[in-house]
KELO-720044 format. One record per atom (N, C-alpha, C): x, z negated, y negated. Coordinates in steps of 0.05 Angstrom, whole numbers, padded with zeros to 5 digits, always signed. Atoms other than C-alpha are relative to their C-alpha. Layout:
BEGIN
XZY/...
***
This chain:
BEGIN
-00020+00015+00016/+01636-01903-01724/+00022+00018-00009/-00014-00017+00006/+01696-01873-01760/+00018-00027-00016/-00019+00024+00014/+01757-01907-01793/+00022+00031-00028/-00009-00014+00024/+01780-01874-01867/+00022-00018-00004/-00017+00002+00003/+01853-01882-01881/+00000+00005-00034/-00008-00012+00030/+01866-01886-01961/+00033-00021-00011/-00037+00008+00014/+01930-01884-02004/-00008-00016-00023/+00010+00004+00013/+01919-01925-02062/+00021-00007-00025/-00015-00006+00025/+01963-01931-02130/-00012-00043-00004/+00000+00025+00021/+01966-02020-02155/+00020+00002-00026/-00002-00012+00025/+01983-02009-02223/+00016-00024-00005/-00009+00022+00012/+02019-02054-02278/-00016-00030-00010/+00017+00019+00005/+01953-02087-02297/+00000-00019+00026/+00007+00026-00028/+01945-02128-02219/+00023+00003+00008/-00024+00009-00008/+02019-02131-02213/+00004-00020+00019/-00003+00022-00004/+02019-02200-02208/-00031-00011+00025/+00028+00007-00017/+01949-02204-02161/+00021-00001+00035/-00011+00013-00017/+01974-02239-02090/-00014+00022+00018/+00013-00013-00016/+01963-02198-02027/-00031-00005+00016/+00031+00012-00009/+01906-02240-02005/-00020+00009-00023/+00015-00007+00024/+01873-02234-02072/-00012+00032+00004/+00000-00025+00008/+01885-02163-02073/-00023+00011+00032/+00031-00018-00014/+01843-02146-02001/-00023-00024-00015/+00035+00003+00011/+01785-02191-02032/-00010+00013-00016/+00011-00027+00017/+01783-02147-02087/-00014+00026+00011/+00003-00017-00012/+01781-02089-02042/-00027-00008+00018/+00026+00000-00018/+01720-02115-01997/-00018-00008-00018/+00026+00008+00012/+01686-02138-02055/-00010+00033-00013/+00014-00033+00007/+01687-02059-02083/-00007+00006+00014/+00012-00007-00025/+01670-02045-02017/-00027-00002+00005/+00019+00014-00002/+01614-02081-02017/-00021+00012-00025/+00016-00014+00025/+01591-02055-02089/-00004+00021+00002/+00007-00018-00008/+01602-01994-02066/-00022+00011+00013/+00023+00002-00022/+01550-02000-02012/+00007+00021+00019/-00009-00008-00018/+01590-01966-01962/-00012-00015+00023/+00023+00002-00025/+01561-01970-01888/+00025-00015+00017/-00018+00011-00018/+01618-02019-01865/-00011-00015+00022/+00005+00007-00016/+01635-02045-01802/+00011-00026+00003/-00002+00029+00003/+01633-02120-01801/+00005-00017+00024/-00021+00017-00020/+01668-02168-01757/-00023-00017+00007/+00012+00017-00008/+01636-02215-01706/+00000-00024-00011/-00003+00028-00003/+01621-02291-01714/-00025-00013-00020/+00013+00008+00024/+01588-02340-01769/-00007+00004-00022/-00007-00007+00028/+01616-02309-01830/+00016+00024+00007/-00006-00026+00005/+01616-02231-01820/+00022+00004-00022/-00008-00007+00026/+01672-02197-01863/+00004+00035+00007/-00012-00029-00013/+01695-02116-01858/+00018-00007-00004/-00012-00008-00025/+01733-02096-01809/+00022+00024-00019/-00020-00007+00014/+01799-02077-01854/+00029-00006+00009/-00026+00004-00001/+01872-02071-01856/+00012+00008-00023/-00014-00013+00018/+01926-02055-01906/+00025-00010+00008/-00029-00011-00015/+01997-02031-01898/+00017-00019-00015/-00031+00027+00008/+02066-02074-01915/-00015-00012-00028/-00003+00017+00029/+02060-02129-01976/+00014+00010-00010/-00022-00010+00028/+02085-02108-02043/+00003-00032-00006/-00007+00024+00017/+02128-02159-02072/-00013-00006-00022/+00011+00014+00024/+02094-02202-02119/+00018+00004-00030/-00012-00008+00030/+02105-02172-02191/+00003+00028+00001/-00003-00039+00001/+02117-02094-02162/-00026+00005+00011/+00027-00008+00011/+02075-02045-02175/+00007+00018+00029/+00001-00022-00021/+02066-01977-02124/-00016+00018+00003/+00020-00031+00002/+02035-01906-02111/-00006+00010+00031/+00008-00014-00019/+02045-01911-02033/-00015-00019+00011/+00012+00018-00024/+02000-01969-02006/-00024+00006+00010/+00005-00007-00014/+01956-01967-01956/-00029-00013+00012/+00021+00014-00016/+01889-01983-01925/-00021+00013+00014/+00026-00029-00027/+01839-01962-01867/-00019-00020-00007/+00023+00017+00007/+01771-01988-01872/-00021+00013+00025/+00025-00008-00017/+01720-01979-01813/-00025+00004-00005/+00012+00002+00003/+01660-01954-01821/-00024+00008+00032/+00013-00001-00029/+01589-01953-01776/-00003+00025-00003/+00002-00037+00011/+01579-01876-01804/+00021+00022-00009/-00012-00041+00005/+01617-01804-01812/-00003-00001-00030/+00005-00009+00023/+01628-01809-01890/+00025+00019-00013/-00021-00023+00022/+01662-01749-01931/+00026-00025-00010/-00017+00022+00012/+01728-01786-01940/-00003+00003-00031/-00007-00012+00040/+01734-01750-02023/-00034-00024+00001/+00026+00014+00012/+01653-01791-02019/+00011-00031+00000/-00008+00030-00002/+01692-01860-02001/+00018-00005-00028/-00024-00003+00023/+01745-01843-02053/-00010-00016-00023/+00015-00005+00030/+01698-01830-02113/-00016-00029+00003/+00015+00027+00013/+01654-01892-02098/+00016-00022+00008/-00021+00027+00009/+01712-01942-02096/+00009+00004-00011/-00018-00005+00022/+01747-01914-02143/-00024-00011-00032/+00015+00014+00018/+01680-01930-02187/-00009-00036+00003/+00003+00025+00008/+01680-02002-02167/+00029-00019-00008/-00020+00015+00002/+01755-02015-02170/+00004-00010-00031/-00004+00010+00022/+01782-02057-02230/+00029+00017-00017/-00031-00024+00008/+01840-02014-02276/+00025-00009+00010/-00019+00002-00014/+01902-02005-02252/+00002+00005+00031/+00005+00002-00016/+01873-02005-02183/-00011+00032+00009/+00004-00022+00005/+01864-01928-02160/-00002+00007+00032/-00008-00016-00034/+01850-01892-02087/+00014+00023-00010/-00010-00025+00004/+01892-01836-02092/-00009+00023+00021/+00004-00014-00023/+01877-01796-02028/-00016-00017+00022/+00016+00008-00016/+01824-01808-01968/+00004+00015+00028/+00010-00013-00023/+01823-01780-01895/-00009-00013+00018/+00017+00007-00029/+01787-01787-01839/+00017-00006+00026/-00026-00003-00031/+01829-01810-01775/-00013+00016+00032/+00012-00030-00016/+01828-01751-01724/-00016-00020+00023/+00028+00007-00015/+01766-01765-01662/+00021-00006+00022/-00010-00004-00036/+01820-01768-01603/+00021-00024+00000/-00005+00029+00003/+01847-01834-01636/-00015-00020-00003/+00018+00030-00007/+01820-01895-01623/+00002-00018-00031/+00002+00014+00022/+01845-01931-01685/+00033+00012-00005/-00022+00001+00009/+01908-01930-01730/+00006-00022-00010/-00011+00016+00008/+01952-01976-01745/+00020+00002-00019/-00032+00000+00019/+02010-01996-01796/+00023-00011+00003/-00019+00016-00022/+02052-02030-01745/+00024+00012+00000/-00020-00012+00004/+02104-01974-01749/+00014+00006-00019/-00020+00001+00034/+02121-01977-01821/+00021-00021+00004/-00019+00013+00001/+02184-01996-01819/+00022+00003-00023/-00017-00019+00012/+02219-01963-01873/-00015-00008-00036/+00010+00002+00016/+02198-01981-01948/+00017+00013-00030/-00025-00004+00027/+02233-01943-02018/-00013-00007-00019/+00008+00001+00028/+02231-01967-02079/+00026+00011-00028/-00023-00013+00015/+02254-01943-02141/+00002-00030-00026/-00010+00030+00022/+02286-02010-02195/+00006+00017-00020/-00007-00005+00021/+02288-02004-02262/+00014-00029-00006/-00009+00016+00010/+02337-02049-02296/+00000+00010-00019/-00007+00001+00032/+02332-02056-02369/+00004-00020-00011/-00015+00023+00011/+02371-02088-02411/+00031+00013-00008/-00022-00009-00006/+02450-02086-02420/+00008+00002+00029/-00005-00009-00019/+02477-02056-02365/+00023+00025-00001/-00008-00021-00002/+02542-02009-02347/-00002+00015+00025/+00010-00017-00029/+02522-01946-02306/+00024-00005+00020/-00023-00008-00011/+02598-01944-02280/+00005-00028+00011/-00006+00027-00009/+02606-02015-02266/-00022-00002+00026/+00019-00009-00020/+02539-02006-02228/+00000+00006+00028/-00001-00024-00021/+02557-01953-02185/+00019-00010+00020/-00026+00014-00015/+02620-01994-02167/-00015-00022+00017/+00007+00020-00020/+02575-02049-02143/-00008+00012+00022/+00021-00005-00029/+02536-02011-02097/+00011+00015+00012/-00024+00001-00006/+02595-01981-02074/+00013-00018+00022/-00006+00023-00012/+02617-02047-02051/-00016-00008+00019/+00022+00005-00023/+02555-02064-02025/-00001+00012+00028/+00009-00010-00032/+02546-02011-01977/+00016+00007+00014/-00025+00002-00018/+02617-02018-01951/-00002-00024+00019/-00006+00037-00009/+02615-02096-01938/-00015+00006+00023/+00002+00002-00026/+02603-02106-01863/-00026-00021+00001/+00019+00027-00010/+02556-02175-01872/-00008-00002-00026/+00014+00006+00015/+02506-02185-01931/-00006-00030+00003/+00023+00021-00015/+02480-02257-01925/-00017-00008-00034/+00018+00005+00018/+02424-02281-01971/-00010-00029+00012/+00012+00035-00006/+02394-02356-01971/-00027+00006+00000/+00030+00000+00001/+02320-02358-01950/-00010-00025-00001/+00005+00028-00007/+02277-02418-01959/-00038+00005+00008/+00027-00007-00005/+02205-02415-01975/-00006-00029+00016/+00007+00020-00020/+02155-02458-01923/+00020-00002+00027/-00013-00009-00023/+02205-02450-01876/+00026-00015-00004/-00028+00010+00015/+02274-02494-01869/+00020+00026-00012/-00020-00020+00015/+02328-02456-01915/+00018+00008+00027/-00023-00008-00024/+02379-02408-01872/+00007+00026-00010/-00023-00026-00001/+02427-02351-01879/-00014+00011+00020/-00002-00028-00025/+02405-02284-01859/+00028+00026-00010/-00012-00021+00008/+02449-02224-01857/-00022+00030-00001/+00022-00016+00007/+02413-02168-01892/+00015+00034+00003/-00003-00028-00012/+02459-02110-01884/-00015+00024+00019/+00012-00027-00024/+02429-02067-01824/-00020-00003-00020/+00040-00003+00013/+02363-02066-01867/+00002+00015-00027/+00002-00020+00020/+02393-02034-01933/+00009+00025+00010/-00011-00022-00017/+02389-01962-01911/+00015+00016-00014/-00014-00023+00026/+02406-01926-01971/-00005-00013-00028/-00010+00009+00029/+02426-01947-02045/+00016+00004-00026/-00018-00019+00025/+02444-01911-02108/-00010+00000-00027/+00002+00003+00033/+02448-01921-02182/-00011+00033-00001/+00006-00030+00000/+02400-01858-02193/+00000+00009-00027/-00006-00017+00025/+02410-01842-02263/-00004-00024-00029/+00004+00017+00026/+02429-01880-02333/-00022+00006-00017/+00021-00014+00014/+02378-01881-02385/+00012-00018-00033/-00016+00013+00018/+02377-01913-02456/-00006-00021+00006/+00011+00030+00006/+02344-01974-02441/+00008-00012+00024/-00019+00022-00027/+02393-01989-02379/+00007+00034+00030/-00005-00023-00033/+02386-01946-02304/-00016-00010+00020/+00014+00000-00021/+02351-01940-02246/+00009+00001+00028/-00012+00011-00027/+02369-01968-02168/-00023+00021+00011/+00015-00013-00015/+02339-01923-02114/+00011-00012+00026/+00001+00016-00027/+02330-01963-02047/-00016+00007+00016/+00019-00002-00027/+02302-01947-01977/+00014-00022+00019/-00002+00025-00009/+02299-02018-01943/-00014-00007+00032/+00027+00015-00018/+02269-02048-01875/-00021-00014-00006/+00021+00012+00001/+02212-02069-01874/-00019-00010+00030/+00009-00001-00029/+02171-02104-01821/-00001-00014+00016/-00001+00026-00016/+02159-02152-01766/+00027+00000+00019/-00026-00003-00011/+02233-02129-01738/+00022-00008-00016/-00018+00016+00008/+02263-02157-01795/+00008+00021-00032/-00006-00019+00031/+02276-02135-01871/+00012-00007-00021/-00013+00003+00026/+02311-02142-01941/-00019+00009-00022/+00021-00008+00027/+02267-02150-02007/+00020+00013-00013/-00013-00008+00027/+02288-02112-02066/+00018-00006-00022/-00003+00013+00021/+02285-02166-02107/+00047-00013+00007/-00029+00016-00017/+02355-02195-02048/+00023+00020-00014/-00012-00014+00013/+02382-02125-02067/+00014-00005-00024/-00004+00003+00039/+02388-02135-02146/+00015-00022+00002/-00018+00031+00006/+02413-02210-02137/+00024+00008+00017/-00034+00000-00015/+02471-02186-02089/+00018+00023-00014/-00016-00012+00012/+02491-02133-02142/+00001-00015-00028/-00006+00010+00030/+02494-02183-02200/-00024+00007-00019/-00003-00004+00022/+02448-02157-02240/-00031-00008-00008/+00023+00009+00007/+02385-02205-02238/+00001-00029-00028/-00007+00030+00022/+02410-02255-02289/-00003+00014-00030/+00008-00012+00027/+02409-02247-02368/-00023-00003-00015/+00031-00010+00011/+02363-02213-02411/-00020+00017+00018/+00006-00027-00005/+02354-02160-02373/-00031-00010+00019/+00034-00001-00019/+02273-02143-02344/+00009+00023+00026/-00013-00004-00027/+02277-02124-02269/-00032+00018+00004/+00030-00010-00009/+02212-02067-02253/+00003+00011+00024/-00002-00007-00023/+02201-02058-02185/-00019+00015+00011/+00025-00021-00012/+02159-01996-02157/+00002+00012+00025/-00009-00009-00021/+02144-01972-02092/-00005+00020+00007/+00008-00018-00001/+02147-01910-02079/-00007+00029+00026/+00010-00015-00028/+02140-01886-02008/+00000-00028+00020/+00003+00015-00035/+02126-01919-01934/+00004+00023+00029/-00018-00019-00011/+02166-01886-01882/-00004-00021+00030/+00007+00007-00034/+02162-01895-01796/+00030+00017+00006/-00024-00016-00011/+02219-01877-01755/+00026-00016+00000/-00031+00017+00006/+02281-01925-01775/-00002-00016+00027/-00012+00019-00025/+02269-01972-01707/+00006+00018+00020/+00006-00018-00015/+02251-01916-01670/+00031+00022+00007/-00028-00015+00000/+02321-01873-01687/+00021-00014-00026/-00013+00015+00008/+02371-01921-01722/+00021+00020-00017/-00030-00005+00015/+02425-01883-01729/-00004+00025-00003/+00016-00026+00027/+02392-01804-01752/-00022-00013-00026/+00022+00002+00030/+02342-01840-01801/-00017+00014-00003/+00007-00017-00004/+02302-01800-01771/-00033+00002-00015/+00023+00019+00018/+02242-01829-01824/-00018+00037-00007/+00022-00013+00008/+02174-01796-01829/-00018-00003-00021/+00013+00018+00016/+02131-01806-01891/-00029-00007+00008/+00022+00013-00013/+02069-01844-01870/-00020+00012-00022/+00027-00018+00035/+02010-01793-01920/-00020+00009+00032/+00024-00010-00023/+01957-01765-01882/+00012+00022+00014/-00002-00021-00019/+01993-01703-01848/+00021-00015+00020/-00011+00013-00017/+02013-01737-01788/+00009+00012+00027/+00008-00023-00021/+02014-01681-01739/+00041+00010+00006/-00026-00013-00008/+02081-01649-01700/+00011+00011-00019/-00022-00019+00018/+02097-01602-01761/+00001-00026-00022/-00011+00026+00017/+02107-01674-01802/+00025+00010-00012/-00016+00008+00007/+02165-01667-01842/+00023-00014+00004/-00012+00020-00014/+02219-01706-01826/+00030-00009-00023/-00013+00008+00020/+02270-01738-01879/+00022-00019+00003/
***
């Protein structure tokens, strides 16, 4: 048996495709593929999958994530190429490895750490901007209203925005750079971001991309001591 780790690119076209949706897609290329998966006990076999944090519904991304078990040793670049020929556009493996023999399995349990980069377009002043977020990452208590299936309640979202900066004007508005929690320890969407700096209202179109997945923020709080989660996972890792 063996378990292949791939990075995979959801594009503008399946933006809007729901995280559930999005692994049936994935096991149905799987399946077209005719990869040698490893299929789950019971009535109604499925493979034996995972994939890393939910993208907010509507953002797109270049770092997400999925392991797939198989019963055979295949050339990860051979898993690549034949899902990459059943996936639908927009939909892309970017990178494949093999997870090393002296692990038992991997998980995505330690992603804690998620950046994205916001485009706001529209009217917008960079300087006015800069001042909000500014404000923001002074203020001691964030709170945001949650509702959903769940009764409505005030969380405070502070501890979870890690970093936040108007990264450069453009003509058609500017771009927010955020590294956020993420995680079953507790997190802040993007989308909470943008509405606590004013600037989800209007005309203005809101594009949300994600562009890394990062380990390390529960683990060391206060260095940020954040690793990026890619296939070199090894002691000489990087560290950011």
């Amino acid at each position: 048996m063996a378990q292949i780790i791939c990075r995979y690119r959801k594009g503008e076209q399946v933006r809007w495709i729901s995280h559930l949706d999005l692994k049936r897609t994935l096991e149905r290329a799987m399946r077209r593929a005719q990869l040698p998966l490893l299929l789950s006990q019971g009535h109604n076999p499925h493979p034996k999958l995972s994939l890393g944090p939910p993208l907010p519904l509507g953002a797109t991304g270049d770092a997400e994530l999925l392991a797939v078990h198989l019963t055979e040793a295949l050339d990860p670049e051979e898993v690549k190429e034949r899902l990459n020929e059943q996936l639908p556009p927009s939909l892309e493996i970017v990178e494949a490895w093999r997870l090393p023999r002296h692990k038992k399995k991997e998980t995505f349990g330690q992603i804690d750490v998620a950046q994205y980069r916001v485009s706001v377009q529209g009217e917008v002043d960079p300087g006015e901007v800069r001042g909000r977020v500014e404000a923001l990452l002074a203020s001691e208590e964030l709170v945001v209203h949650r509702g959903g299936e769940r009764p409505e309640r005030t969380v405070d979202v502070r501890p979870f925005v890690l970093s936040l900066a108007a990264a450069g004007a453009k003509e058609w508005g500017l771009e927010l750079d955020m590294r956020l929690r993420t995680g079953s320890h507790g997190g802040v969407r993007p989308q909470e971001v943008v509405a606590l700096l004013g600037l989800d209202g209007g005309d203005r179109r809101i594009i949300y991309h994600r562009i890394g997945l990062y380990a390390g923020a529960q683990a060391a709080p206060r260095k940020r001591a954040l690793r990026r989660w890619t296939r070199s996972r090894g002691p000489t890792q990087g560290r950011e």
